[in-house]
FIKOLZA-1660 file (N, C-alpha, C; in steps of 0.1 Angstrom, whole numbers, plus 5000, padded with zeros to 4 digits):
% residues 117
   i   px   py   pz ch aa at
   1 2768 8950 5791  A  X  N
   1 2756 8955 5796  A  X CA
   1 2750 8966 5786  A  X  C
   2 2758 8974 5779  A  X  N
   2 2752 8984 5775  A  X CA
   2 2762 8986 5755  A  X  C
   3 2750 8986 5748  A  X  N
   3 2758 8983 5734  A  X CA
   3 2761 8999 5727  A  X  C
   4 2758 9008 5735  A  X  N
   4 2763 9018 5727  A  X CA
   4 2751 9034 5735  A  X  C
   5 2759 9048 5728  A  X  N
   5 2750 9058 5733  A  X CA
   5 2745 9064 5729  A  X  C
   6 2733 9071 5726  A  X  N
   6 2722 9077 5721  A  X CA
   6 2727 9089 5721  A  X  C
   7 2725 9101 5713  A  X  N
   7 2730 9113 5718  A  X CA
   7 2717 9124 5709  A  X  C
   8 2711 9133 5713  A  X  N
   8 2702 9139 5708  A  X CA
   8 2705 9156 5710  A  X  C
   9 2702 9159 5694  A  X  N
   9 2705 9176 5696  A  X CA
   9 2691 9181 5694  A  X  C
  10 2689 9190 5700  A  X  N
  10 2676 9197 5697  A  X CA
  10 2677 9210 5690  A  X  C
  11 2671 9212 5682  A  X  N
  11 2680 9225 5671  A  X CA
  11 2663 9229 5660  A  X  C
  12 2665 9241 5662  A  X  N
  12 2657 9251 5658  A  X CA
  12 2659 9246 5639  A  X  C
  13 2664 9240 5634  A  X  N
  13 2659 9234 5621  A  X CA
  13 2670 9220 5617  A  X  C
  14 2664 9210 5626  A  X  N
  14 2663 9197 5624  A  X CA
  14 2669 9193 5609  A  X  C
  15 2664 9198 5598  A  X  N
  15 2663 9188 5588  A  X CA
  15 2677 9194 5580  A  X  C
  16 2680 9210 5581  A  X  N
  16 2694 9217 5575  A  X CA
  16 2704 9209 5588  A  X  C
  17 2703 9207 5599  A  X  N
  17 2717 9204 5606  A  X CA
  17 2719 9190 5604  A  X  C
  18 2707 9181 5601  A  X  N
  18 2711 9168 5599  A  X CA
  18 2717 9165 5583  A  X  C
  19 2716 9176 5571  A  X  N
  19 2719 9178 5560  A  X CA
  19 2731 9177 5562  A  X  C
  20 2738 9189 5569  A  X  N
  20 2754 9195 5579  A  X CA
  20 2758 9181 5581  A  X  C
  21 2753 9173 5594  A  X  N
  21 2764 9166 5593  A  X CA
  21 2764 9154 5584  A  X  C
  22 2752 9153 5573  A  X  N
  22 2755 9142 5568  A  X CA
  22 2760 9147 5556  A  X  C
  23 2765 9154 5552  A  X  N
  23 2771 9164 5538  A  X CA
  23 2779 9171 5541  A  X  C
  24 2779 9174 5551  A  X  N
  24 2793 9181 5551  A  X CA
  24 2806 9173 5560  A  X  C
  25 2798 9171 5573  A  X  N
  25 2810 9163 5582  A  X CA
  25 2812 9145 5575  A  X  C
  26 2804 9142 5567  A  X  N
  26 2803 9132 5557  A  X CA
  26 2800 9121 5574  A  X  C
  27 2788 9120 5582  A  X  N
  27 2787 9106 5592  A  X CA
  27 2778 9098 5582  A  X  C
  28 2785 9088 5587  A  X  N
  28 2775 9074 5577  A  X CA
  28 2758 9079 5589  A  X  C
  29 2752 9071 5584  A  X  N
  29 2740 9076 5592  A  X CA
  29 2730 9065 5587  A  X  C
  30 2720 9057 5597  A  X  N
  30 2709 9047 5588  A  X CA
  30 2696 9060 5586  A  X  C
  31 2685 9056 5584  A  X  N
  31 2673 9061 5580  A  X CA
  31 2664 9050 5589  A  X  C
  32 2659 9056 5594  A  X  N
  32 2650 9047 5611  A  X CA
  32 2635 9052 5606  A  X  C
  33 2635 9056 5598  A  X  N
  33 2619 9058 5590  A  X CA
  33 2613 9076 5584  A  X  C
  34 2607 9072 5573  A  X  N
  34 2604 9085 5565  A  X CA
  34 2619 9097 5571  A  X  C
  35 2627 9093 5565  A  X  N
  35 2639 9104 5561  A  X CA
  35 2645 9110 5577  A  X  C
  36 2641 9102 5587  A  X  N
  36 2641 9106 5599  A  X CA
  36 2658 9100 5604  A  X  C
  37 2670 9105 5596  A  X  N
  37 2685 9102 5597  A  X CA
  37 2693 9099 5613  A  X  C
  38 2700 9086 5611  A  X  N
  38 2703 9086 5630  A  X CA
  38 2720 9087 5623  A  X  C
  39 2728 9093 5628  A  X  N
  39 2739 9093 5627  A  X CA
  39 2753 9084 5639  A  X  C
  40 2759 9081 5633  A  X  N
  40 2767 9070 5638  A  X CA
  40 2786 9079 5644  A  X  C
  41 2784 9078 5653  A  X  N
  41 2795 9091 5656  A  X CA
  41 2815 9077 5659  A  X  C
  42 2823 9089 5662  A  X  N
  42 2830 9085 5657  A  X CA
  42 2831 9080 5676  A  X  C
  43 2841 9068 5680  A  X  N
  43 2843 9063 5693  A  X CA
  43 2840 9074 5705  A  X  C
  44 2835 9073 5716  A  X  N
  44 2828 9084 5725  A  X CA
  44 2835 9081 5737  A  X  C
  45 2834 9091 5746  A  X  N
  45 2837 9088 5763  A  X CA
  45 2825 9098 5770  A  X  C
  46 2825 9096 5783  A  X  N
  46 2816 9105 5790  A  X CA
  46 2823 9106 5804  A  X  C
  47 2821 9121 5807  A  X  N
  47 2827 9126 5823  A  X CA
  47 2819 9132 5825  A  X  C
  48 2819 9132 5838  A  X  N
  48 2812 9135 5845  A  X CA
  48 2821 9150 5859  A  X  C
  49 2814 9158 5855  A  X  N
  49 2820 9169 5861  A  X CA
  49 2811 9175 5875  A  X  C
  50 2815 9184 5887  A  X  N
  50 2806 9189 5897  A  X CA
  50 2802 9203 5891  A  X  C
  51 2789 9203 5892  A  X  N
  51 2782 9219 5892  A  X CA
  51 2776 9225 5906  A  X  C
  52 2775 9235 5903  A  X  N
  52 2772 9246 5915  A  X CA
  52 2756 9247 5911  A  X  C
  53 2758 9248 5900  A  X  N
  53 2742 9253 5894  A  X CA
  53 2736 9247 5889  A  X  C
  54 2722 9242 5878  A  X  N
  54 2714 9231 5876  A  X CA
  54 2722 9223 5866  A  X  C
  55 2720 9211 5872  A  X  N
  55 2728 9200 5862  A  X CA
  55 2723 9201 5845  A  X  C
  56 2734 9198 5836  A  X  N
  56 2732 9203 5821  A  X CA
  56 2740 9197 5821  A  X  C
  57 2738 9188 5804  A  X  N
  57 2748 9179 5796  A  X CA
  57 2751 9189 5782  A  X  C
  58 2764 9184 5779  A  X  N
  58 2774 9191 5769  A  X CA
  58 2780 9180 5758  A  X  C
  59 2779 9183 5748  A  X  N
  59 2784 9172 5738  A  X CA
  59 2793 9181 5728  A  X  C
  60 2801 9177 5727  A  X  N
  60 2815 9181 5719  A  X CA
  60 2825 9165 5710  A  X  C
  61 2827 9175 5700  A  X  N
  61 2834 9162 5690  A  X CA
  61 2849 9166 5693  A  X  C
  62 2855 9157 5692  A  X  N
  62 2873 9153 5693  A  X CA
  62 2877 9153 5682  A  X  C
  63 2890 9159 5681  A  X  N
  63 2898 9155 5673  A  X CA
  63 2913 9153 5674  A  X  C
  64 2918 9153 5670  A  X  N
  64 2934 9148 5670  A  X CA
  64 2940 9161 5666  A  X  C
  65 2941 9167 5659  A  X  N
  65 2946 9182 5650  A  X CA
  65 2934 9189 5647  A  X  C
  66 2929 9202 5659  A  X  N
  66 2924 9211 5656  A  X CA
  66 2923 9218 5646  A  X  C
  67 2939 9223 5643  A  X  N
  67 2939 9232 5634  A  X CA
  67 2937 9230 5619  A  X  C
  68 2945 9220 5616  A  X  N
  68 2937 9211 5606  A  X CA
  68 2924 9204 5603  A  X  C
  69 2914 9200 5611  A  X  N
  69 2899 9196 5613  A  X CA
  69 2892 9211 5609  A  X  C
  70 2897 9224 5613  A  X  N
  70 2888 9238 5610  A  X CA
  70 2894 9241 5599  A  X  C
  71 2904 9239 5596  A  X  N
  71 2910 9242 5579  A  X CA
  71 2900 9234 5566  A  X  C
  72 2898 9225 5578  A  X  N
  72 2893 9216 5562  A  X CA
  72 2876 9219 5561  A  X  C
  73 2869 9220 5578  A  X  N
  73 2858 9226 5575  A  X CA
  73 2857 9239 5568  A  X  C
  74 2868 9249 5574  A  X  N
  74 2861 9265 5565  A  X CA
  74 2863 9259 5550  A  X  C
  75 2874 9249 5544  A  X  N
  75 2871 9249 5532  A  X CA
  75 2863 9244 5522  A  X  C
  76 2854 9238 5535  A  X  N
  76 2840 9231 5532  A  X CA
  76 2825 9245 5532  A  X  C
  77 2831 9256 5537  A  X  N
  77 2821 9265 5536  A  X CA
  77 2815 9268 5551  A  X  C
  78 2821 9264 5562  A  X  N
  78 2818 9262 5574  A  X CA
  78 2827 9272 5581  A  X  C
  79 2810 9278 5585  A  X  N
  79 2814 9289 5600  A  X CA
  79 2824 9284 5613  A  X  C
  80 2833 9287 5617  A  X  N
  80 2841 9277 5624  A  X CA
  80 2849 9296 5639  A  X  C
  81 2847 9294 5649  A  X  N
  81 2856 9301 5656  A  X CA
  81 2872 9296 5653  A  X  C
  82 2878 9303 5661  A  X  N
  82 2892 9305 5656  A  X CA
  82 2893 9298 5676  A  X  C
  83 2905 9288 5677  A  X  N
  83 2908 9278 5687  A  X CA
  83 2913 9284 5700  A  X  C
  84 2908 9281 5712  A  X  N
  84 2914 9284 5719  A  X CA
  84 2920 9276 5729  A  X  C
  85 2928 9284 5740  A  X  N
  85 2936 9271 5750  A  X CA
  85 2930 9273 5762  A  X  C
  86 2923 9260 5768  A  X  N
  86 2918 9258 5776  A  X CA
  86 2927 9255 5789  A  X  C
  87 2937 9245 5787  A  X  N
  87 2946 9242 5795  A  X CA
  87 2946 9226 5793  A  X  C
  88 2929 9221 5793  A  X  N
  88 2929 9205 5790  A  X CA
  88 2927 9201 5775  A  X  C
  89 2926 9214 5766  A  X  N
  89 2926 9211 5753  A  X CA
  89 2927 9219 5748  A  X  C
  90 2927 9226 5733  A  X  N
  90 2920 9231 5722  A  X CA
  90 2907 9230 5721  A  X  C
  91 2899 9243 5723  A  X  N
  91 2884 9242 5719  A  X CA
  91 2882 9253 5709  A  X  C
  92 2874 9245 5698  A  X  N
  92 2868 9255 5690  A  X CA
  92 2853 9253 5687  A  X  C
  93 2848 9263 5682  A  X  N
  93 2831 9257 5677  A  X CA
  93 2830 9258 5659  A  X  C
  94 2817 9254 5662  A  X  N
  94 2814 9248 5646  A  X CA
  94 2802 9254 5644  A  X  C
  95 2794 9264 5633  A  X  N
  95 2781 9269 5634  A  X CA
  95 2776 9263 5628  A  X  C
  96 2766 9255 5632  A  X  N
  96 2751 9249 5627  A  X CA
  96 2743 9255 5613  A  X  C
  97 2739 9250 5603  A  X  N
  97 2732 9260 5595  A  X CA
  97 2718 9266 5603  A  X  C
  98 2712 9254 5615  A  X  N
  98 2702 9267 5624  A  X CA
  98 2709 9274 5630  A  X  C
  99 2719 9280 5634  A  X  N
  99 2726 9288 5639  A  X CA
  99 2730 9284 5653  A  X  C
 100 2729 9269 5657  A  X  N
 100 2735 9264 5668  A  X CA
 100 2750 9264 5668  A  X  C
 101 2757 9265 5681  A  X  N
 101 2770 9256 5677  A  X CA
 101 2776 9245 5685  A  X  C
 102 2782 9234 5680  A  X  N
 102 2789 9228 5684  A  X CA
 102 2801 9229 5685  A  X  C
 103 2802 9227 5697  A  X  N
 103 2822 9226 5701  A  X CA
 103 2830 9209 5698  A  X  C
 104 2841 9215 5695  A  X  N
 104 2851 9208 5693  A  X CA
 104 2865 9209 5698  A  X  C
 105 2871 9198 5704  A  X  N
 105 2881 9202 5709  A  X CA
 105 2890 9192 5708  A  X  C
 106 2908 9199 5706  A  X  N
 106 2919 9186 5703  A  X CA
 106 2918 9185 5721  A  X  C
 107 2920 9174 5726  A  X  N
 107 2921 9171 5742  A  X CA
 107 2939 9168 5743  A  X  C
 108 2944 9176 5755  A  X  N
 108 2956 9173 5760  A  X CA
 108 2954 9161 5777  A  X  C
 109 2945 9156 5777  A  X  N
 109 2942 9148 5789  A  X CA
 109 2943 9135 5784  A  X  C
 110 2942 9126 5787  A  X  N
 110 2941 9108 5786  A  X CA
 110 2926 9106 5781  A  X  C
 111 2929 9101 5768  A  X  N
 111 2914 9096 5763  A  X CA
 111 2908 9082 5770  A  X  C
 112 2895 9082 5771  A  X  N
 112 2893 9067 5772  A  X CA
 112 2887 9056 5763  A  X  C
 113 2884 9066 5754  A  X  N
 113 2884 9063 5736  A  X CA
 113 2894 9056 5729  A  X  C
 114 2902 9061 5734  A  X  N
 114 2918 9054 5722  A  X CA
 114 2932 9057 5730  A  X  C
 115 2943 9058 5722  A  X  N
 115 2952 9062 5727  A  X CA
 115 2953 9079 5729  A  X  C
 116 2965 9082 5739  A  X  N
 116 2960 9095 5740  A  X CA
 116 2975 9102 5731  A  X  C
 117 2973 9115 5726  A  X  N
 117 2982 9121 5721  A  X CA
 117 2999 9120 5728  A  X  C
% end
């Protein structure tokens, strides 16, 4: 029914974060017109969680070895927090050259992406 998911960040300078992840996180990416970059992410899942307060979506990248995945970004020149334990994972973030950040996290739960650790 459905071939795949869209995901959209909205970020105070567009054209440096799409630089980021196409130079630094190296995502293959097509060109969908005048330099306007779609990037192609690595296998995805989606949960769905209860809130108390107004519904909001969250997008965070996975990885397998945290501590390794921020080693190799700071040696890429990348603002990166230092990891913390959630209980369902490792979370860390990642600073945006607009000054956004993205989280990332090693997951200790059952992926539905792949196998799980």
């Amino acid at each position: 029914m459905f071939s795949g998911a869209h995901v959209i960040l909205y970020t105070p300078d567009a054209d440096a974060d799409r630089a980021f992840l196409k130079d630094v996180l190296g995502f293959e990416h097509v060109d969908a017109g005048r330099g306007w970059l779609i990037f192609k992410l690595p296998p995805a899942e989606v949960a769905v969680h209860p809130t108390e307060g107004a519904p909001k979506h969250e997008f965070y990248l996975m990885c397998d070895d945290i501590t390794r995945t921020l080693t190799t970004l700071r040696d890429r020149g990348v603002e990166t927090s230092e990891p913390s334990d959630q209980g369902w994972g490792l979370l860390a973030t990642v600073r945006l050259p607009s000054g956004s950040e993205l989280p990332l996290y090693e997951p200790r739960h059952p992926t539905a992406h792949g196998s799980s650790p």
